[in-house]
GUBADREN-898688 format. One record per residue (C-alpha): residue number from 1; residue in three letters; chain; x, y, z. Coordinates in Angstrom, 3 decimals. Example, Ala and Ser with C-alpha at 12.3 -4.5 7.8 and 13.67 -1.06 7.14 Angstrom:
REM GUBADREN-898688
@num 1 residuo ALA cadena A c1 12.300 c2 -4.500 c3 7.800
@num 2 residuo SER cadena A c1 13.670 c2 -1.060 c3 7.140
***
This chain:
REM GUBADREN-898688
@num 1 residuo UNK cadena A c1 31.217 c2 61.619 c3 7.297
@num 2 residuo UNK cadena A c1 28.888 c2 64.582 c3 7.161
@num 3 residuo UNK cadena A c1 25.777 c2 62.050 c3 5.421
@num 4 residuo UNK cadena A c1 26.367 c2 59.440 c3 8.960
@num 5 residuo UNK cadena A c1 26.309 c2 62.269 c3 11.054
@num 6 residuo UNK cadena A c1 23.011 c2 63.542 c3 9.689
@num 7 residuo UNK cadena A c1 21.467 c2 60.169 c3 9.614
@num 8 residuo UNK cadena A c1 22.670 c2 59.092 c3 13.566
@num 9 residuo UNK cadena A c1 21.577 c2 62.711 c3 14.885
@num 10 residuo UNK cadena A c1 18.226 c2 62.482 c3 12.657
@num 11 residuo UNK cadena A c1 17.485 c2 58.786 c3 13.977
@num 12 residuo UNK cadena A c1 18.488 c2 59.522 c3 17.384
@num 13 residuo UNK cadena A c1 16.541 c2 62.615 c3 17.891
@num 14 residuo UNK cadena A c1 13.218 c2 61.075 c3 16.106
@num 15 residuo UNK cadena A c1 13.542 c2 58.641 c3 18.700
@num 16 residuo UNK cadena A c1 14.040 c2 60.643 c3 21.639
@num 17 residuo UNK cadena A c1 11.762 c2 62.945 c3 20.909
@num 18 residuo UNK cadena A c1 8.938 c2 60.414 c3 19.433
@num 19 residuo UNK cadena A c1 8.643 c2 62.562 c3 16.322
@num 20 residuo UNK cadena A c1 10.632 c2 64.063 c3 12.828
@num 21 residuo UNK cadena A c1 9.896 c2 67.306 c3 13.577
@num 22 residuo UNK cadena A c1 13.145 c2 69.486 c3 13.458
@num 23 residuo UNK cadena A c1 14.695 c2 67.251 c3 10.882
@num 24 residuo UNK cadena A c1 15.632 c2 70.005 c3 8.952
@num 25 residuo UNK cadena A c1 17.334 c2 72.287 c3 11.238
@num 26 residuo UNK cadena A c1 19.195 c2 69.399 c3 11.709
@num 27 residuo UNK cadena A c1 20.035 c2 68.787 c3 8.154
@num 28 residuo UNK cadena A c1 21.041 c2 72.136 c3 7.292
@num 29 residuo UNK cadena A c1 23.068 c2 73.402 c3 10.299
@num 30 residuo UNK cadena A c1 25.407 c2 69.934 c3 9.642
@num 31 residuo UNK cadena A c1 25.709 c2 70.181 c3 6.019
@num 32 residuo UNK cadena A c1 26.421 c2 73.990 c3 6.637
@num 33 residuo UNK cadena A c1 28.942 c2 73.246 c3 9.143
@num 34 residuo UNK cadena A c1 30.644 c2 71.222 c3 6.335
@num 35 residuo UNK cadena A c1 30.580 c2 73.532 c3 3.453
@num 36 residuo UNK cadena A c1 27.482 c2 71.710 c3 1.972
@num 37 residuo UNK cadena A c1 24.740 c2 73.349 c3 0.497
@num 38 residuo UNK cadena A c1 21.730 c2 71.986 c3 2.054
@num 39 residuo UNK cadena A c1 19.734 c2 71.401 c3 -0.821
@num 40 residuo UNK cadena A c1 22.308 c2 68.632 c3 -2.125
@num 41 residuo UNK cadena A c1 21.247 c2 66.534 c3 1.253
@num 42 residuo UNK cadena A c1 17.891 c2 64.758 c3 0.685
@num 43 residuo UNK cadena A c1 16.401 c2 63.018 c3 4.252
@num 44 residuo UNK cadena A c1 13.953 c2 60.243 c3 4.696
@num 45 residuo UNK cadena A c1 12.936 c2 59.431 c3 8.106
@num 46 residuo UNK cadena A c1 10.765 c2 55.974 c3 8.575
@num 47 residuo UNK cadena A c1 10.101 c2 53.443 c3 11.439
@num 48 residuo UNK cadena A c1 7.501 c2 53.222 c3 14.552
@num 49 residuo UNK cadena A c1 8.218 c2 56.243 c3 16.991
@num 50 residuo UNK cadena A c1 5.859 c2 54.408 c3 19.247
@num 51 residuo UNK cadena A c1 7.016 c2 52.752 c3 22.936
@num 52 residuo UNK cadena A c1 10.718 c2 50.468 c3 21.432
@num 53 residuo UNK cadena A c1 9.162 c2 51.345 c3 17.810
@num 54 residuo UNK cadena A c1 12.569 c2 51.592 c3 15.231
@num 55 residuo UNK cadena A c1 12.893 c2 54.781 c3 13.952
@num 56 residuo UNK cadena A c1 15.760 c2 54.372 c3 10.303
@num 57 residuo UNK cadena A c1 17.110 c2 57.809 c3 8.915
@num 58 residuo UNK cadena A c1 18.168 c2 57.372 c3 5.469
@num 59 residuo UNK cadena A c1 20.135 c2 60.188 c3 4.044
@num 60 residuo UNK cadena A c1 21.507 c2 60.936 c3 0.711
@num 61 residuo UNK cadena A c1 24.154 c2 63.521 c3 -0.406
@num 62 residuo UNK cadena A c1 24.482 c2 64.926 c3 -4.177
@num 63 residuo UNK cadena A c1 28.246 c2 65.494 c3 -4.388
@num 64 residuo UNK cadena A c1 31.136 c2 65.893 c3 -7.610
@num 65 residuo UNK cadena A c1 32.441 c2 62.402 c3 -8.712
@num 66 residuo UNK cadena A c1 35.914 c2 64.204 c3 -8.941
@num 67 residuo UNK cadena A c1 37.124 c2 67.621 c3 -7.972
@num 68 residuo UNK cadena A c1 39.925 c2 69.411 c3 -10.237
@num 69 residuo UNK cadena A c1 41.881 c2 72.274 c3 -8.647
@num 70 residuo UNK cadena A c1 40.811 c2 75.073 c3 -10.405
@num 71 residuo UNK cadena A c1 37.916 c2 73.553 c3 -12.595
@num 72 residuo UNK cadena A c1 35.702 c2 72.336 c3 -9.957
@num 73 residuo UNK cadena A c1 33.179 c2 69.287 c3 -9.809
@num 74 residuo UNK cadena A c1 33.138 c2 67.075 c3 -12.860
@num 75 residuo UNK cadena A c1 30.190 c2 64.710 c3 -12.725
@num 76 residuo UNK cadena A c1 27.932 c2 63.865 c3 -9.685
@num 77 residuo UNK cadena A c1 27.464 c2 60.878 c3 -7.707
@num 78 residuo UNK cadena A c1 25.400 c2 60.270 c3 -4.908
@num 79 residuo UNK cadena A c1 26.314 c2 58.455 c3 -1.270
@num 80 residuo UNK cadena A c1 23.860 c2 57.135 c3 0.984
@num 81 residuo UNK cadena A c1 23.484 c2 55.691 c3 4.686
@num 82 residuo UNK cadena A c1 21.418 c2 54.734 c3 6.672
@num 83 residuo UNK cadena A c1 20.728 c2 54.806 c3 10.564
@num 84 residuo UNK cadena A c1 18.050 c2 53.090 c3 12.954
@num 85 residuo UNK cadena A c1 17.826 c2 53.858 c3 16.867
@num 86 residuo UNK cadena A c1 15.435 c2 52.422 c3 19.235
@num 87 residuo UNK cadena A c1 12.635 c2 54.532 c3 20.563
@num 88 residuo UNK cadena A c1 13.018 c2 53.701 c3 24.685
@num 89 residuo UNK cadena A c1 10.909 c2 50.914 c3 26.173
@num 90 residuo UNK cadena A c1 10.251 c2 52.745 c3 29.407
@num 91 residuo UNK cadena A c1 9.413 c2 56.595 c3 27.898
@num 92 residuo UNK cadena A c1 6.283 c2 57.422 c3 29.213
@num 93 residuo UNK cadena A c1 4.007 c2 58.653 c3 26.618
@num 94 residuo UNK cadena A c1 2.035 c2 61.362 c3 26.357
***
């Protein structure tokens, strides 16, 4: 859940904003909010943030393969999405 979230509010706000800047505040105040450390979260932003440009947020997340009550993680795998958003037709630009 946390990995979709990151990728629509990274995709979304690259195309709003015409830019990736502030990807990372993004990153880690989501995988903090779910008990993620942020370095386990890797980001890749790519697309046109030009005038309807598509702008895809890919986003990976490091996790155990199967958690043990008491032991902890055993084994890693890693989960990926992806998200693309439209960059508005009508923004004026700059």
């Amino acid at each position: 859940m946390m990995a979709r979230e990151i990728a629509r509010d990274t995709a979304r706000s690259a195309a709003i904003a015409a830019s990736v800047e502030g990807v990372g505040v993004i990153v880690e105040q989501t995988a903090r909010n779910y008990g993620i450390d942020p370095a386990d979260v890797t980001v890749r932003v790519e697309g046109d943030t030009g005038r309807g440009g598509l702008v895809t947020a890919t986003v990976s997340v490091r996790m155990p393969a199967i958690e043990i009550p008491g032991l902890g993680g055993l084994g890693t795998v890693v989960w990926t999405v992806h998200h693309t958003e439209q960059v508005d037709l009508y923004r004026s630009l700059p």
